[in-house]
Structure formats: C-alpha cells, structure tokens
C-alpha positions in Angstrom: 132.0 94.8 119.1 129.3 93.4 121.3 129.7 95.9 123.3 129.6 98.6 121.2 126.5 97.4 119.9 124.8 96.7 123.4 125.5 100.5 124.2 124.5 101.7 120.8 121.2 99.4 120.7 120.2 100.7 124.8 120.7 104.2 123.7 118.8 104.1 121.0 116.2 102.7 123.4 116.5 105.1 126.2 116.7 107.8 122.9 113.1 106.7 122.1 112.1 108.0 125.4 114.2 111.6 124.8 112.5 111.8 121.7 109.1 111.4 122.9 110.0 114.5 125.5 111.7 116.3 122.8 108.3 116.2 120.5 106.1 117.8 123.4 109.2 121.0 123.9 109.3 121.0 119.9 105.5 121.4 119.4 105.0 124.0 121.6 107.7 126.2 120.2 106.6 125.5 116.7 103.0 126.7 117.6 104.1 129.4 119.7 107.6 130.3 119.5 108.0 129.6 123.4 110.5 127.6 124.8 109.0 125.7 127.3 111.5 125.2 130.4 108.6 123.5 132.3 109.0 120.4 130.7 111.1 118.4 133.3 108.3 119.3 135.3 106.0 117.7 133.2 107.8 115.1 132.8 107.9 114.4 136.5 104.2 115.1 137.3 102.7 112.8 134.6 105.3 110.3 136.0 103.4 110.4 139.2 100.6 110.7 138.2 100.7 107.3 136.4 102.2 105.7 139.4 99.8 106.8 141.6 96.8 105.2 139.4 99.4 102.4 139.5 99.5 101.7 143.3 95.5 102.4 143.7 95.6 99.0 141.9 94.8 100.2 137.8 96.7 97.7 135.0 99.6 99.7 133.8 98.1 100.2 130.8 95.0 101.7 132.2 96.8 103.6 134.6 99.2 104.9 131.3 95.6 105.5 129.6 94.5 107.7 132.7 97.9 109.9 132.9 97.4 110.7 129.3 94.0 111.8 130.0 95.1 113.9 132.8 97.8 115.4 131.1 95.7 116.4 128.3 93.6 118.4 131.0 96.0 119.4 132.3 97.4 120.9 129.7 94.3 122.4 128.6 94.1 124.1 132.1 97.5 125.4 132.2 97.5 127.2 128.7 93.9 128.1 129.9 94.7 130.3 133.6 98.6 131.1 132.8 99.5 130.6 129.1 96.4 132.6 127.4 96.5 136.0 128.7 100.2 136.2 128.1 99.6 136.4 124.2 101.1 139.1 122.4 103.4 139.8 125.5 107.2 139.8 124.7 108.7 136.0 124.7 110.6 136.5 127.2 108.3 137.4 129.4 106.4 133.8 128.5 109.8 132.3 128.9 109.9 133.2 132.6 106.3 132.2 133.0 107.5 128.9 132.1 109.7 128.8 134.5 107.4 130.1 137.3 105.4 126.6 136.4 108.7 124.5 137.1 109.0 125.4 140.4 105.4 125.5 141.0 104.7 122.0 139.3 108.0 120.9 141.2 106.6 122.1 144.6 102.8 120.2 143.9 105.2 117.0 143.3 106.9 117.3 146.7 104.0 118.0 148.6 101.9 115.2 147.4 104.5 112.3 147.1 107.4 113.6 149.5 111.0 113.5 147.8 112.1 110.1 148.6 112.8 107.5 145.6 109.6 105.2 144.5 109.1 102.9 142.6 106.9 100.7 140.5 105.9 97.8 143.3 105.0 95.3 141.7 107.3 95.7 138.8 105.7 96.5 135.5 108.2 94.6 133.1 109.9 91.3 133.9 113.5 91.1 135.3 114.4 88.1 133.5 117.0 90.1 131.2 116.7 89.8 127.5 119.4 87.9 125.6 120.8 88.7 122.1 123.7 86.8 121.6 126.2 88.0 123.8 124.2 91.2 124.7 122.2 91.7 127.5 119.4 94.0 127.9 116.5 95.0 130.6 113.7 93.9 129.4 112.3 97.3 130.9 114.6 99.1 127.5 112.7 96.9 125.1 109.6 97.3 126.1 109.9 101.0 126.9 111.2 101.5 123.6 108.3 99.5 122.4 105.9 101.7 123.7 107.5 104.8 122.9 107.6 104.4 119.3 103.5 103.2 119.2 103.2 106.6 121.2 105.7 108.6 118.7 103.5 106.6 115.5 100.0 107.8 117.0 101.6 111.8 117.8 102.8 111.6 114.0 99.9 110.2 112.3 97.8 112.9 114.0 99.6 115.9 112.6 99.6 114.2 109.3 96.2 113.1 109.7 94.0 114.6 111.3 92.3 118.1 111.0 93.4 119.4 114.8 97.0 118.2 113.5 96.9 119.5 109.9 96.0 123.1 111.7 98.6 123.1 114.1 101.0 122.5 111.4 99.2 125.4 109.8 99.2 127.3 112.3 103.3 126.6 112.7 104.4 127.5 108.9 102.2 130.5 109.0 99.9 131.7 111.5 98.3 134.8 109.4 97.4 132.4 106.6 95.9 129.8 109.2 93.5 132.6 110.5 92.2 133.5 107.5 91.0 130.1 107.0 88.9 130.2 110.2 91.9 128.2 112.4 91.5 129.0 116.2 94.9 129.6 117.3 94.0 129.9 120.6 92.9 126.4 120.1 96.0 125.0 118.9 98.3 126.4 121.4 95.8 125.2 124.0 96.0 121.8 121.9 99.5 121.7 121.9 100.3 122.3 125.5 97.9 119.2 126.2 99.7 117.3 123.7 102.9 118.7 125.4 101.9 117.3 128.8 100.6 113.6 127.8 103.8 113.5 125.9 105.9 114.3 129.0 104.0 112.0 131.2 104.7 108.9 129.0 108.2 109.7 128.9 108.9 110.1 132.7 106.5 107.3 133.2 109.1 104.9 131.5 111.9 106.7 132.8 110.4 105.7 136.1 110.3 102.8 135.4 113.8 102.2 134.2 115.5 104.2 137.0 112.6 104.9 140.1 111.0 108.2 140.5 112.5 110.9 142.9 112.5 114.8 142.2 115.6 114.3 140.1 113.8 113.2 137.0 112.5 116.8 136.1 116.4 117.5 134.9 114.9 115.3 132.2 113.4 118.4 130.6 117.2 119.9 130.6 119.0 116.6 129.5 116.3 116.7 126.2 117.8 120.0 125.2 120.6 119.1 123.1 117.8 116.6 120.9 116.0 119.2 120.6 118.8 121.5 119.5 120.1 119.0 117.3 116.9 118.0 115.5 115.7 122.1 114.9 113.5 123.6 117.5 111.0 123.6 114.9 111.2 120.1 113.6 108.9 117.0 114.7 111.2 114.3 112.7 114.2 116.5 113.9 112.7 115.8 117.2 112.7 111.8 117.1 116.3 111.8 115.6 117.4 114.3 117.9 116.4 111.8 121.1 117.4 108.8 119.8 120.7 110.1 118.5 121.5 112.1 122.1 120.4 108.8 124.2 123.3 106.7 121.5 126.1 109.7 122.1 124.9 109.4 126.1 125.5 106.0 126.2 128.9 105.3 124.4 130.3 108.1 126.3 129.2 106.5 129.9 130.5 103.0 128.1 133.8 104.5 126.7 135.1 107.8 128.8 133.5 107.5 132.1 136.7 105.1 132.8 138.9 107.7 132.2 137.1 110.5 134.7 135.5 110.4 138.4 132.2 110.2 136.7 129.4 112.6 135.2 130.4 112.2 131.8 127.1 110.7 130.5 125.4 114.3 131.8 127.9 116.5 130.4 128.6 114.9 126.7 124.6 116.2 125.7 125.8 119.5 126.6 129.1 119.4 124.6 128.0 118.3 121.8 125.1 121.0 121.8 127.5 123.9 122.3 130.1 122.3 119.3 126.9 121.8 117.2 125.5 125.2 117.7 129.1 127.0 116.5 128.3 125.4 113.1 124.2 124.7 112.4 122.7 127.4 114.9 119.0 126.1 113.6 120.2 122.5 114.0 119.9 119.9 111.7 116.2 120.7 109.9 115.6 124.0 112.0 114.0 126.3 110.0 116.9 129.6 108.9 115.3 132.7 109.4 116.9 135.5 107.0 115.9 138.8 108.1 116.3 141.9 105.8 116.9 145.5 106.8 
C-alpha cells in the first residue's frame, strides 16, 4: 500500500506539471481551433531560457519571473510574424505551420546551448528527501508541484477574472458574438499564444529541474497529448485533470508493469489509454460535441 500511494502521490505531482503544459495546448485550440504541435518546443525553450537567467547568477524565482516575461514576448512575436497572416487559411495549413516552429524552435535550442544534458548547478531544491511515513519523495516533486498549482490558480483566476480572460472565453464559446461586442480577436489569439508560451516555460523549467535539460524534453509537448485528449481539447479544468490523472496512470504503470517488459512502458501507457479512450468519448471527458446537420 505504501507503495501504491508513493506512486500515486509523485504522479499526481509530476501530473501538475502535465497539466500546466496541457492548459497552454488547450487555450490555444479553444481560441483558435489550432492544434499547436509546437508545444514541446516551447516547453524546451522557456526551459532554457530560465536556466540561462539561472547561471548568469538571477534567484530562481527571478530568473522564473524573467522566463515568463520572455515567453509572453515571445509569444506575442510568434502569433505576430507567423500566426497572424495565416487567419482564415485552412487549419491544416496552420497545423503544419506549427510544426515548421518545432523544428525551427528545436534548431535555435541546439545552436545556442549545444545538445548535451544540463543542469541546474547549484541545485534549486534541497536533496534531503522528503519523509512521509514510509514514503519517500524528492523534495524537487513537492515543491514543483507547489509551484505548479500557484501557476495553475493565477492562469484560472485570470480567465475567470479578468477582462483579457473573460474575452478569450468569449471569444472561445462564440467568436461572432464576441466581435460584436468590440472583442479584438486578433488580440486574444495573440494573448493566448503568450499565455501558451509562459505556460510551457514553467513546465519544462520544473521538468528540468526534476530530470536535467537535454533536447529530449520537447517530447514533452507529445507525452501531454493524451491529458489533453482526456480532459476535451476545449476544456481548461479538463486540462488540469487531464495532467494530473495521465502523470498517476504514468507512474503506476512504470511502478507495476515495467517489471514485466524490457522497459518503455511509462511512454507507451499515455498513448494506450488515449487511443482506448478515443473509441468511446471522441471529445474526451468535457470536450465540447459538435452535432452537425445536413
């Protein structure tokens, strides 16, 4: 039983992170209908980012400060030059756009930090494991987890909140009706791609620290698929349950079936359990069902 609950309590942490990576692929495809297959990618460049404030000698907090910053201009700058004169194209054609910026965003990673591992030197959390009971956990999960739910509390309170937030949700559930009421939607999608990339960034930031930082982490973007299946492409809250309940599934299969197999299990159960799910709730869990009449 312990440990069950040590892998179900770690993936719920490491799910926190999935979830916060989730929101930014979820927003952008409930603003735009656009499935963003850069988001590894972003993942991986606002990790860098953050670590390279990190070894010029900021706090980790300012140097997490400064990589939301950047993302949100970054974001701003890559709706701006690639995103903006592809509306009204096809979605496909978007789609592939997308993934012209992977391998471009992948390419500016490699060329300005190299593809060998790094790491956070000095480490940001302490090594000193935390003790409950008989379980063990990395400090580095706790306080990850920590800081992903403030982050996944300040995203939420601003589409509930705010006026940017209440227009993108707006904009969302009906984009006619939002422009009649003097909503910029160019605005929002701009918004939402910067929202996209500080999200990104603070997840591979934590990631990195977790696991180090090499080229591998944009598979991130890929791995947070099947939460963002699950939850409904369309869904925010779908989004946070999504993560947290692929990062539990993750875990107890590494804990329980990797035994049985020469390894990989933990990459390949997400996937699984997408397809399985898909055969029966095609929108996911609190997707929205579109019913089309002809």
């Amino acid at each position: 039983m312990e440990i069950f609950l040590e892998l179900v309590l770690t993936g719920i942490m490491v799910g926190s992170i999935y979830a916060l990576v989730a929101l930014g692929w979820t927003l952008i495809y409930k603003c735009s209908g656009v499935l963003n297959l850069a988001m590894g990618e972003l993942t991986l460049l606002g990790a860098y980012v953050c670590l390279a404030f990190y070894t010029w000698g900021f706090p980790f907090p300012a140097a997490l400060g400064a990589t939301l910053i950047i993302g949100f201009l970054l974001g701003l700058l890559t709706e701006r030059l690639f995103l903006r004169r592809m509306i009204g194209e096809p979605v496909l054609s978007v789609v592939m756009v997308t993934v012209g910026l992977s391998f471009f965003f992948r390419a500016v990673v490699g060329f300005l930090w190299g593809t060998d591992t790094r790491v956070f030197d000095p480490p940001v959390f302490p090594r000193e494991p935390f003790r409950l009971g008989q379980m063990v956990f990395g400090q580095v999960y706790l306080w990850s987890f920590v800081a992903a739910v403030v982050l996944l509390v300040v995203f939420v309170a601003f589409f509930e909140r705010t006026r940017w937030g209440l227009a993108m949700k707006a904009t969302a559930d009906d984009e006619m009706a939002a422009l009649s009421l003097g909503v910029s939607a160019k605005r929002v999608y701009a918004l939402a791609w910067a929202i996209a990339f500080m999200a990104a960034g603070v997840g591979g930031t934590l990631l990195g620290n977790i696991n180090g930082l090499n080229i591998s982490v944009g598979t991130l973007g890929i791995l947070v698929l099947p939460a963002v299946v699950l939850g409904g492409l369309n869904s925010i809250p779908g989004a946070i349950v999504g993560g947290i309940a692929i990062g539990v599934l993750q875990n107890l299969s590494g804990g329980y079936l990797e035994r049985f197999t020469a390894g990989g299990v933990k990459e390949i159960a997400p996937f699984v359990f997408m397809v399985i799910l898909l055969l029966f709730r095609p929108y996911g869990l609190w997707g929205w069902v579109k019913i089309e009449r002809v």
